[in-house]
C-alpha atoms as one frame of an Amber mdcrd trajectory, in Angstrom:
protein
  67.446 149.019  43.261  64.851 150.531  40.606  62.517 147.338  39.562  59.475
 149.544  37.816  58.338 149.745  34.527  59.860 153.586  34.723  63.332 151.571
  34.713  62.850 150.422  31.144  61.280 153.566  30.114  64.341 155.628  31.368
  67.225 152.951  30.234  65.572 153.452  26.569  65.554 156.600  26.276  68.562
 157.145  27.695  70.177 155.419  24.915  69.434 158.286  22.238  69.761 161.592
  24.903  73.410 163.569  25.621  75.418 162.650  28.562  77.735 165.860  28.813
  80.420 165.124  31.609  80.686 168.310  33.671  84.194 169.580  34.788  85.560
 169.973  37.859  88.172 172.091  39.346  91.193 169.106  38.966  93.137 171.339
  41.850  89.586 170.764  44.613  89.464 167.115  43.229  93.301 166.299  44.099
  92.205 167.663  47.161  89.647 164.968  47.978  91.657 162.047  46.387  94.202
 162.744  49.461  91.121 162.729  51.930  90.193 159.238  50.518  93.781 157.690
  51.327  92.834 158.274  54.810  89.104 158.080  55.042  87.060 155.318  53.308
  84.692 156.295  51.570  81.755 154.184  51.831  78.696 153.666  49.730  75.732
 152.574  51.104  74.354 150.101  48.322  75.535 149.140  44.581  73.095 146.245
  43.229  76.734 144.640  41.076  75.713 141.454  42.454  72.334 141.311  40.946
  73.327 142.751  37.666  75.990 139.785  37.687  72.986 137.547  38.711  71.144
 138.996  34.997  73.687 139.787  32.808  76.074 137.080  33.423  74.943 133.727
  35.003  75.998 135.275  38.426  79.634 134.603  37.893  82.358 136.836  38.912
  84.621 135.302  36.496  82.542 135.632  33.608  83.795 139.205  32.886  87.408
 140.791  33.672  86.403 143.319  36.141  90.021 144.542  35.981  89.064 145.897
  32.905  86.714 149.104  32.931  83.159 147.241  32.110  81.530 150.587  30.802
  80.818 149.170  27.556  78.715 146.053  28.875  76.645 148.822  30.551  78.124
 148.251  34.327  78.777 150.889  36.423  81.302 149.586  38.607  84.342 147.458
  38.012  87.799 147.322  39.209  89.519 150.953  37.274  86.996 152.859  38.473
  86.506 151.910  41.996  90.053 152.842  42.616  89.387 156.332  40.333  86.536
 157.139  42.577  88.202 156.475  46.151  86.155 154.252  46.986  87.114 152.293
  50.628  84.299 150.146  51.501  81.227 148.712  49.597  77.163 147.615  50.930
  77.125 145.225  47.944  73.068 144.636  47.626  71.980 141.681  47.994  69.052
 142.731  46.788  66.586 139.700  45.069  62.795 140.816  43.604  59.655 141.537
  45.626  57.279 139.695  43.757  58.915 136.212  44.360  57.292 134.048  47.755
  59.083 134.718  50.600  60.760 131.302  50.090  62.135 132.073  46.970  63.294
 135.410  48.293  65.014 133.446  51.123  66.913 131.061  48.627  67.877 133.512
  46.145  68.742 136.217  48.794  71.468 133.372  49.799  72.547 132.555  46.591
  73.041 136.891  45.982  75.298 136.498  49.595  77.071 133.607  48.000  77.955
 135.866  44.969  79.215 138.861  47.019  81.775 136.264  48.653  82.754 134.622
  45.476  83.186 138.170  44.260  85.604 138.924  47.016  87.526 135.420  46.467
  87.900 136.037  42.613  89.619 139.512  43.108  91.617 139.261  46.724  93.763
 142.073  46.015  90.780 143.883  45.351  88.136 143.175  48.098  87.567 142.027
  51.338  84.599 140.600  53.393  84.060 143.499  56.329  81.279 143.116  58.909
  82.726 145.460  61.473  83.858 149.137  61.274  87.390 148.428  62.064  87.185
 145.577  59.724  86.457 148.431  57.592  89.494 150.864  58.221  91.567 147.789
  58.370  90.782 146.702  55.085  91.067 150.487  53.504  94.204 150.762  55.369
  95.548 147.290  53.181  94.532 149.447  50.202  91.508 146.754  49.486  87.883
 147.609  48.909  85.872 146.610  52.481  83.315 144.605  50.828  79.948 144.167
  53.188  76.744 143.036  52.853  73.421 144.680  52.786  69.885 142.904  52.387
  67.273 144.705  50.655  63.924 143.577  51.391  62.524 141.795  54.447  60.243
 139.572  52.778  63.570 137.614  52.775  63.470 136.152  56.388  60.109 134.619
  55.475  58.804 135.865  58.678  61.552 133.907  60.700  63.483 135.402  63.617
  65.865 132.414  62.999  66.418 133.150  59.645  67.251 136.836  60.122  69.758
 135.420  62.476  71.114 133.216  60.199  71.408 136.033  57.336  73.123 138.052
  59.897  75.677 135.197  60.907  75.898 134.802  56.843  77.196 138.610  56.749
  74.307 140.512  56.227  74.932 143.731  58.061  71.629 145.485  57.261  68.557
 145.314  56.038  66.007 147.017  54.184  63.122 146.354  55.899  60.945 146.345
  52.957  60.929 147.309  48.892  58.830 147.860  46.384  55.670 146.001  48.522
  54.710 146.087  52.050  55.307 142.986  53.393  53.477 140.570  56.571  55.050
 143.161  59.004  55.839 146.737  57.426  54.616 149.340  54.625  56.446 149.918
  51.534  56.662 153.902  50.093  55.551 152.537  47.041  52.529 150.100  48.003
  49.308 150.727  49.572  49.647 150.382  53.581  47.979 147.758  55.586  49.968
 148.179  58.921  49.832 151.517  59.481  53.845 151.418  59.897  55.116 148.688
  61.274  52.549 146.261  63.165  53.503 144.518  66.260  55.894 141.311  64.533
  57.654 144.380  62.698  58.561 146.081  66.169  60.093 142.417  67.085  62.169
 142.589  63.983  63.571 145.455  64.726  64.244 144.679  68.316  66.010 141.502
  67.415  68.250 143.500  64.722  69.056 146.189  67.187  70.334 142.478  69.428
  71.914 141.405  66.455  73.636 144.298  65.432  72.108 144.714  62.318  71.508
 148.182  60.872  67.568 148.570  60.078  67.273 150.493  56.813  64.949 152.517
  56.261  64.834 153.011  52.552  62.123 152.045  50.783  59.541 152.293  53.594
  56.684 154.536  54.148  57.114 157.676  56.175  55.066 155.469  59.164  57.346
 152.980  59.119  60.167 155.121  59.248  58.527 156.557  62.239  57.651 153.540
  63.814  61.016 152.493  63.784  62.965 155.236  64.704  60.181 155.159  68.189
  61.193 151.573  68.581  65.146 151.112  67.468  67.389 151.834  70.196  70.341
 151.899  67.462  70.814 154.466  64.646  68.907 153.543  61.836  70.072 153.952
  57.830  69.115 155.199  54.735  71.401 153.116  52.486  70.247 154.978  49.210
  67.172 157.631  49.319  67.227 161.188  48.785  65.395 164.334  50.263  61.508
 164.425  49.519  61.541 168.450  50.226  63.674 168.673  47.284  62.297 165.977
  44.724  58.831 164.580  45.934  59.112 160.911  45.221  57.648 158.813  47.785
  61.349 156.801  47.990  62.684 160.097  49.522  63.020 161.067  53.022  60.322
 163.861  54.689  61.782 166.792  56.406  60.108 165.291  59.833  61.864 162.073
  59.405  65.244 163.924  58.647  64.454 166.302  61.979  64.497 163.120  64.255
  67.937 161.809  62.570  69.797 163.682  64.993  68.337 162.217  68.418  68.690
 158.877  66.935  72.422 159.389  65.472  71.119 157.532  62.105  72.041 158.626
  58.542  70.523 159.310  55.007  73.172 157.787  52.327  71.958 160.077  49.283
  71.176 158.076  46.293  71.993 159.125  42.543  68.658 157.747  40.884  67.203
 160.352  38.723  63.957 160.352  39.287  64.542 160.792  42.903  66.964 163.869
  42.407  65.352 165.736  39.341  61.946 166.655  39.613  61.690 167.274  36.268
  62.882 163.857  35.756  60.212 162.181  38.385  57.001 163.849  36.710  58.382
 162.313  33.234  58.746 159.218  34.689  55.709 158.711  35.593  53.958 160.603
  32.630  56.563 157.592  30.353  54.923 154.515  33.075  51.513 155.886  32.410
  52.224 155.729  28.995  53.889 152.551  29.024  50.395 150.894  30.653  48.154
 151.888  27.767  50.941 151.013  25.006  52.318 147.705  26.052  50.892 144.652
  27.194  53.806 143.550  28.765  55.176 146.552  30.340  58.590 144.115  31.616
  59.105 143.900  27.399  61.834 146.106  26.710  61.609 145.334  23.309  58.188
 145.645  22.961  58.584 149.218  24.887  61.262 150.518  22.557  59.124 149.923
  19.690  55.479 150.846  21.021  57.441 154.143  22.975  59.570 155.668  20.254
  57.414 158.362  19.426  56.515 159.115  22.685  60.145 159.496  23.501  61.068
 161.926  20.335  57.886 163.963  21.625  58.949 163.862  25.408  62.485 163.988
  25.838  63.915 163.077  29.222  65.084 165.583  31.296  68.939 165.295  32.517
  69.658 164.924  36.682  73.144 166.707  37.148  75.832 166.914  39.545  74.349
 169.691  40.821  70.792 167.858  41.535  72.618 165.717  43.965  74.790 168.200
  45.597  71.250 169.758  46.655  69.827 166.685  47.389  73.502 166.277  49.989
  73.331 169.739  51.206  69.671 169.658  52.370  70.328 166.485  54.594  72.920
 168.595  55.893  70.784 171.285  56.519  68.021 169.645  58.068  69.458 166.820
  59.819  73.025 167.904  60.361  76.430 167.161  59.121  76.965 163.638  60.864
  73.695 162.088  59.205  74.672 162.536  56.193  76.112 159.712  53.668  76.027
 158.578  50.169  74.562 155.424  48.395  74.267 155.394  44.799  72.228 152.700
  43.945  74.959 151.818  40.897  74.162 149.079  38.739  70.290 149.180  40.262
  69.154 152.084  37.888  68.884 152.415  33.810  70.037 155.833  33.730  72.267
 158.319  35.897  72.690 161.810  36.138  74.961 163.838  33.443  78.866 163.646
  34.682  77.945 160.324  37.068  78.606 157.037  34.350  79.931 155.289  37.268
  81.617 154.605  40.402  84.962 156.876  39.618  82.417 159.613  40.143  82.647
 160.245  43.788  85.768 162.649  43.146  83.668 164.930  41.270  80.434 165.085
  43.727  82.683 165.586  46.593  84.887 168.411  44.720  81.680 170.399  43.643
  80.374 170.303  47.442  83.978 171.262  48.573  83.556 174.549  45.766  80.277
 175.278  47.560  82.132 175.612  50.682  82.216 172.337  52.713  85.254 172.021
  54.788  88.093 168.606  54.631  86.191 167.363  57.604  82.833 168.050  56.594
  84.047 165.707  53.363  85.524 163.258  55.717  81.832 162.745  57.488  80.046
 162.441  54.437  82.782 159.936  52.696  83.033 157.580  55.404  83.372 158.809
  59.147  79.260 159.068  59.473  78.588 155.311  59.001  81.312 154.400  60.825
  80.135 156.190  63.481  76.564 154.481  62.904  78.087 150.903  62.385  80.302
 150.888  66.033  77.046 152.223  67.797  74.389 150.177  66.505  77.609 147.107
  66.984  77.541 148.884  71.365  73.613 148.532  71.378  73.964 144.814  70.009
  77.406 144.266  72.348  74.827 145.811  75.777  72.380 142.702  75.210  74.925
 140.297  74.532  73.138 138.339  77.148  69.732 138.585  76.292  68.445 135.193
  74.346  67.370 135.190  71.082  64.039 136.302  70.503  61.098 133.355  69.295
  58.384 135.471  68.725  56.646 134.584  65.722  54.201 136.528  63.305  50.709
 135.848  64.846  47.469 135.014  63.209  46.109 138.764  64.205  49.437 140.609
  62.589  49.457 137.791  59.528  47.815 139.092  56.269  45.121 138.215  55.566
């Protein structure tokens, strides 16, 4: 999920600049269609539920979503889930960083309470997962697996209990921060104050590891992603960042975090965002937010921002991401941390903007057939689609089945960890 002023700035332009759909070979993407009947693929994080939470008084019924949505600006609905293959969803449950963590707590419930009332209006659609045969159960029904990911930590109010209580909710990972570093953990995009993860955030990650809770690691600073890949005897996740050698955007993975992927068995689920697959695209982001801060008083006013930036957007036009910026983005992960740490996570319906021939979810086809033309094999395809997270989700779901009789931990954030 994208909440910046850049988010604006690229959904506005965006409205005036080409989209030009780029072909595939229809022969390679038949090809991966039949893969997807047998492997789910699985996406790491689309932010639907918050964008129902926005657009549409958070109510699944409010819009047909057998009907392709593309003209009320969604990404994903019904059509073009089943166009793109895909098995098995990490709906976000994402919820803003700015609010107490209170607030986060209540509406983080109310975003798990739309996910299942999501999967009860469409039932021959979806289906609540929380295990990996859950998963290939549900895929095997012909239903979308429908699972839940939390995306910030700032949600459990600094409660043990209540990340227990998300977890017995459905939650089956979660971002450990987002935009802000929190009581317990940096944030990639925040000034640091722990250094990583201080000593409550170790216990968090302990108790997740019991729980059998993925820890994602998007969003976090390169510390904390190596503070908890020290602590975390389970694979950890990337549910939707990209590779930092390739576009240097602070939300991407380093080459030495990728390097350790392999000793823990985590994965890096390779996000679509733009400015975190185009370099191009990331230094005119932030050239259009500096912009944006002299300009506009209210930098949240998109209004205000189409007016104030319309010059600045016929003098600057916004570089396209492609298909291709991705693929690279996919094959270094590969490179560097192997072919089973590799995933995907598009972040769908959490950004303004999306790279030329990706409008949607019915994309997948595409990325998978131009990786397939640059020479990855049917079971390379099959670890990236779905068979590397499954993989993650049984072994972090052994770690958490190992301390099945270990109590619940009631350590609590301290008054020399608290912030001050």
């Amino acid at each position: 999920m994208i909440r910046t002023i850049l988010l604006a700035a690229v959904a506005l332009a965006a409205l005036s600049g080409p989209c030009l759909a780029q072909g595939a070979d229809p022969a390679v993407e038949a090809r991966v269609r039949e893969i997807l009947r047998t492997t789910p693929l699985i996406d790491g994080h689309n932010d639907l539920p918050w964008a129902l939470r926005e657009g549409f008084g958070n109510d699944p019924y409010a819009l047909d979503l057998r009907a392709n949505q593309a003209a009320t600006v969604l990404h994903t609905d019904i059509p073009r889930l089943r166009a793109g293959g895909v098995g098995g969803q990490f709906w976000s449950v994402y919820v803003p960083a700015d609010l107490t963590p209170v607030e986060a707590a209540k509406a983080t419930f109310e975003q798990i309470d739309t996910v299942k009332r999501l999967v009860a209006a469409y039932p021959e659609t979806f289906e609540l997962a929380t295990t990996a045969d859950d998963v290939e159960r549900i895929h095997r029904s012909g239903r979308v697996a429908s699972l839940i990911g939390m995306e910030g930590g700032y949600s459990i109010d600094d409660s043990l209990g209540l990340l227990r209580v998300f977890h017995d909710a459905g939650a089956r990972y979660m971002t450990l921060t987002h935009s802000k570093t929190t009581s317990w953990a940096d944030s990639a995009t925040d000034a640091p104050k722990w250094g990583g993860l201080n000593p409550f955030g170790e216990d968090v990650v302990r108790e997740m590891n019991r729980l059998g809770m993925m820890v994602d690691l998007s969003h976090v600073s390169e510390e904390t992603m190596l503070d908890a890949l020290r602590v975390s005897e389970a694979p950890v996740i990337f549910s939707h960042s990209s590779a930092r050698a390739v576009t240097a955007h602070n939300r991407n993975v380093p080459d030495a975090v990728l390097a350790r992927l392999a000793d823990n068995g985590g994965i890096v689920m390779v996000t679509f965002v733009p400015g975190f697959v185009s370099e191009s695209a990331r230094v005119w982001g932030l050239a259009a937010n500096a912009e944006i801060a002299t300009l506009v008083p209210r930098p949240t006013d998109n209004a205000a921002i189409e007016v104030a930036m319309k010059d600045w957007f016929d003098a600057h036009p916004q570089p396209h991401a492609t298909i291709a910026d991705v693929v690279a983005h996919i094959q270094h992960v590969r490179d560097v941390a192997g072919i089973d740490h590799v995933g995907l996570g598009g972040d769908f319906d959490g950004v303004g903007a999306l790279p030329e021939g990706i409008s949607g979810v019915d994309a997948y086809p595409r990325i998978l057939a131009a990786l397939m033309a640059n020479g990855w094999s049917e079971a390379d395809i099959r670890k990236l689609a779905g068979e590397n997270i499954l993989r993650v989700m049984r072994a972090v779901e052994a770690v958490a089945a190992s301390k099945a009789g270990e109590r619940p931990s009631l350590v609590r954030l301290t008054a020399e960890t608290a912030p001050e």
